[in-house]
N, C-alpha and C positions, 0 to 999 in steps of 0.2 A: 933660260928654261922655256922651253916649248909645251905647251898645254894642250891638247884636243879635248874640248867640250863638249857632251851632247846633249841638246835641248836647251843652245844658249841664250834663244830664242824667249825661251818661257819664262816665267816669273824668278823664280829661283836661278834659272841659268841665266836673266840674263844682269842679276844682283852679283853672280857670281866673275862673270865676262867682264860686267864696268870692275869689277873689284882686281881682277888682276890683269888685265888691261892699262887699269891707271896709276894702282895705289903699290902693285909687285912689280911690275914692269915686266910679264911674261910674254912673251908670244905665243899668242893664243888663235887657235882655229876653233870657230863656233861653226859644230855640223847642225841644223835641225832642218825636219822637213817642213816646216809652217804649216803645221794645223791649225786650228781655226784659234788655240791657244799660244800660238806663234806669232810672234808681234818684234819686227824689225824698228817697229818705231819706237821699242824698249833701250835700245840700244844708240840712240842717236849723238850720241854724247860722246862715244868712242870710236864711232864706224867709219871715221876718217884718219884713225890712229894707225899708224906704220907699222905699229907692232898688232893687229887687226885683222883675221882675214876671215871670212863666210862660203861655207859650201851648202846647197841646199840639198840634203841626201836623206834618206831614209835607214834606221838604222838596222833595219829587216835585210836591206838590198847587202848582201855579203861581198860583192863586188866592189861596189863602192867606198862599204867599211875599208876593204881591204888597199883600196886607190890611196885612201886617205893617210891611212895609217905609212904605204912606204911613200909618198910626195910628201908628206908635214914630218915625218918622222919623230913624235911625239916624246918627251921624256917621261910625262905624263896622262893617263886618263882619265876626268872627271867625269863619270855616267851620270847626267840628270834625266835625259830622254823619255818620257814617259806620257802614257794617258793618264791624269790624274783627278779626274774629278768624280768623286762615289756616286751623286746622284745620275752622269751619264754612262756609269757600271751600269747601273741598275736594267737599265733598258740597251744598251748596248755594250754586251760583254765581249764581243768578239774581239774588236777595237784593243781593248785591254791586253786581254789574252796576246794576240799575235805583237803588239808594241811591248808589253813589259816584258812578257815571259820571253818570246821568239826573237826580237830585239834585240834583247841581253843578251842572249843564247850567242848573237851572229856576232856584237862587236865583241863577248869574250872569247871569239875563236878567232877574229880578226886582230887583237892584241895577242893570244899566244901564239900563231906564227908569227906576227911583227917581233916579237918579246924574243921566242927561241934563235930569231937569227942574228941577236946581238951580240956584242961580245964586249966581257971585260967593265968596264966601270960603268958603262952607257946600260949592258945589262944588270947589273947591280943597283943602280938609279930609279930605276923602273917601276911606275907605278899603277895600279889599275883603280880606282875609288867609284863605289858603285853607292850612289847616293838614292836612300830608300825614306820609308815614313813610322814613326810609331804603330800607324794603322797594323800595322804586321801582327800585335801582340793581342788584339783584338780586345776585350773592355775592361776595365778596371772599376772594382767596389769604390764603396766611398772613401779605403783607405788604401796606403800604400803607390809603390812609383814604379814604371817600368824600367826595370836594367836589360845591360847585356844579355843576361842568362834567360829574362822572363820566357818562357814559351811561345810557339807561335800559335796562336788562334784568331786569325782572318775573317771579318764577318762579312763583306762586301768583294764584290767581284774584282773590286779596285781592289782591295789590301790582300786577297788572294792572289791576287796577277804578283804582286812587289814580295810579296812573301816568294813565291817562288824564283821570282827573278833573283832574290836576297840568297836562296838555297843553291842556284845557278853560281851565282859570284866565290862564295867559298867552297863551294864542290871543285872550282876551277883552280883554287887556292891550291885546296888538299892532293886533288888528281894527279897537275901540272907542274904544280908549283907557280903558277901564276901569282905575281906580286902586287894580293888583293887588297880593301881596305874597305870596310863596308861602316856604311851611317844610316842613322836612325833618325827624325825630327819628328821634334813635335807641330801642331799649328804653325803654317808661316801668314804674315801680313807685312803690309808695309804699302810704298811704290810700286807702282806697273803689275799690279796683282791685277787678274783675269777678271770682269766683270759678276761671271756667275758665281763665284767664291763667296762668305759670308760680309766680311766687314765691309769688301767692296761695292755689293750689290746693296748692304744697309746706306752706306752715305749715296749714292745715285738713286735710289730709291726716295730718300727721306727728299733728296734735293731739287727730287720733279713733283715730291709731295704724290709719290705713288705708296701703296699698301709696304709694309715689312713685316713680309712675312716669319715666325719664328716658328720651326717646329714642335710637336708635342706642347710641351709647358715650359719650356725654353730651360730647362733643367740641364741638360749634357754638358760637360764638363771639356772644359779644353786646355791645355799648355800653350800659349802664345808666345812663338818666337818672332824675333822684328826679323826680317829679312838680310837686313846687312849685316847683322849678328851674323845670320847664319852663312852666309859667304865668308865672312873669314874663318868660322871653324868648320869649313869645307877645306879650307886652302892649310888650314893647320894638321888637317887627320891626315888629309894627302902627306903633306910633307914630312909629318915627322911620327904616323900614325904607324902601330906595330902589326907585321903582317900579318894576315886571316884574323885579325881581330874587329869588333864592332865598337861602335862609338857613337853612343846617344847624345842628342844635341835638344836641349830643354832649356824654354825661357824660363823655367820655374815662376810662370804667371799663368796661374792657376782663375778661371773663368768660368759661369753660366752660361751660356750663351744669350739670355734675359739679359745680362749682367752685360754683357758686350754690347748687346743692342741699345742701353740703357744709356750704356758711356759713348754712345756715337750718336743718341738723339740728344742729350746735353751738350756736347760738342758742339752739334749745328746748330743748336738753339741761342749757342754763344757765338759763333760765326758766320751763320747765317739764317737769321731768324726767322719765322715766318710771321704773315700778318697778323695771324691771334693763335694762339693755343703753340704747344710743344709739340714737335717732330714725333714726340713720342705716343699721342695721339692715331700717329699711324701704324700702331704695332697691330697685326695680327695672328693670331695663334691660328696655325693652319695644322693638318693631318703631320703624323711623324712620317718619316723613310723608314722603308722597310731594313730593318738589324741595323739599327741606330745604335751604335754603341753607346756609352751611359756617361763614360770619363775617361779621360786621357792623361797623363800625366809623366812626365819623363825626367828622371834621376840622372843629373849628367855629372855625376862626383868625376865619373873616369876621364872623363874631358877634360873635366876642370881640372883636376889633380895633376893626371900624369903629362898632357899640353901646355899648363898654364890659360887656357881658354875663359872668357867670362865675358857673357851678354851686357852689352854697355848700354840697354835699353833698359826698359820696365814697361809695364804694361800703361801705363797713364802714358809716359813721354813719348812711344812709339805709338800710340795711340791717336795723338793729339796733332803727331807729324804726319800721319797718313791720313789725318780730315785732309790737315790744312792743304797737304799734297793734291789730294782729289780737287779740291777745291779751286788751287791754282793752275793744273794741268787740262783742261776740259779738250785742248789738241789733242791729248793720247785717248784722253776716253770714247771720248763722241764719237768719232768712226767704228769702234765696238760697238755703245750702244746703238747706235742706227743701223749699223749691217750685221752684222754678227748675232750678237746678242744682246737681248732688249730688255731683260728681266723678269723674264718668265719661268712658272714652276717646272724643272725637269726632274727627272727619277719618279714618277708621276705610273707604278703597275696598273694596267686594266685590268678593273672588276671583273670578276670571274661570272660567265652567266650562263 
């Protein structure tokens, strides 16, 4: 089985690349263009694997989608490719817009001419998997779960950009007949997660003994999925997922964000303590983001049901593996926080004057 990956670079994509790289035995092409969330050194552990290879392309450049697609000849598309972080919507939407929505737009016109020139079983094979966020469904009360059906209401420029790119992938479905497969996630953490994301910026944070920051009154509500969970039921919706249909993917670990931050300054109070007082001394409650949704939550009965799919984490023991990770990997990090990104507030609108 031959894969083409986009974004396998990034956190999610590249949980997804070591997963069938080593554990499926695919052959796999990882396209991304290394944004500044793009990190080769996520990958080191299979980047010398025969079954391996890396293109550095942009999934905008319609050209190159299209190079890609007839040199690798894919049986497979895994779309992870994206700008994903809400708080650098906020202040730069453009970014967003032209990678999720225009992006999407280019590789699913560069799979249906790859897709209409096959024939026979190869065409029949064929698969497009355009991997999206809960963010799509926009905020949930204090009751009930997002499904398939729930509506779209998008409150960020990020979860607008992916809504429409979501609305891109089965239009191509319906139009085409391009043989779609679309996912939904809730919270990812784990491994090789991006520094300015929450739980990772909390343990590097607590561990230089800088401020942790928590929005509002640390109230918002999250679904946490472990990461390698979510690679394999990436690799399962792909393969045996029913066309134009969606498929939410939920650790059913339901969180404060308080509550998060809570269980990561006990963590490092037990693994790496500080001279006097708790980690947790350094909480501070700073300004919310602008359309801060309130809760998250995702209902993944369809996954689980009709797949056989089921999260082999929980929030404590994925938890406690991603201290211990941060803890023991300071190679992968440090070069983030020192060049990249150092821990500072972003999504930050100026005051109107």
């Amino acid at each position: 089985m031959r894969v083409l990956v986009t974004g396998g670079a990034g956190f999610i994509g590249s949980a997804l690349v070591r997963h069938l790289v080593r554990d499926v035995g695919a052959e796999v092409l990882n396209v991304d263009k290394l944004t500044y969330a793009g990190n080769l050194a996520s990958l080191t552990s299979i980047e010398n694997s025969p079954n391996y290879r890396f293109l550095k392309a942009d999934i905008c450049d319609g050209a190159a989608m299209a190079e890609a697609f007839s040199s690798f000849r894919p049986d497979r598309v895994m779309h992870l490719a994206a700008e994903s972080h809400v708080d650098r919507s906020i202040t730069g939407a453009a970014d967003f817009v032209q990678t999720n929505v225009m992006g999407t737009f280019q590789l699913l016109e560069a799979a249906r001419r790859y897709w209409s020139e096959l024939d026979g079983a190869e065409k029949d094979a064929f698969r497009f998997l355009h991997v999206s966020t809960d963010e799509v469904y926009g905020s949930l009360g204090a009751e009930g779960l997002f499904e398939e059906v729930t509506p779209y209401d998008p409150s960020s420029p990020y979860s607008a950009s992916k809504a429409a790119s979501d609305h891109l992938a089965i239009a191509w479905h319906r139009t085409y007949g391009l043989p779609v497969v679309v996912s939904n996630c809730s919270n990812n953490y784990g491994p090789f997660h991006f520094p300015e994301k929450l739980i990772p910026l909390v343990i590097l944070n607590a561990l230089h003994g800088k401020d942790l920051p928590v929005y509002g009154k640390g109230e918002n509500i999250r679904d946490w999925l472990y990461v390698e969970d979510h690679a394999r039921a990436l690799d399962l919706i792909a393969a045996r997922g029913r066309l134009g249909e969606k498929y939410n993917v939920g650790g059913r670990n339901e969180r404060r964000n308080i509550d998060v931050v809570g269980a990561i300054c006990a963590l490092m109070d037990e693994m790496r303590p500080k001279a006097s007082g708790s980690h947790a001394d350094l909480i501070r409650y700073v300004t919310d983001r602008p359309g801060h949704d309130a809760r998250y939550a995702i209902d993944a009965t369809k996954l689980e049901t009709e797949l056989g799919w089921k999260a082999q984490e929980n929030f404590d023991s994925g938890i406690r593996a991603t201290v211990a990770w941060y803890l023991a990997n300071e190679w992968w990090w440090k070069p983030l926080r020192d060049g990249v990104y150092s821990g500072e507030r972003l999504g930050v609108l100026k005051a109107k004057g």
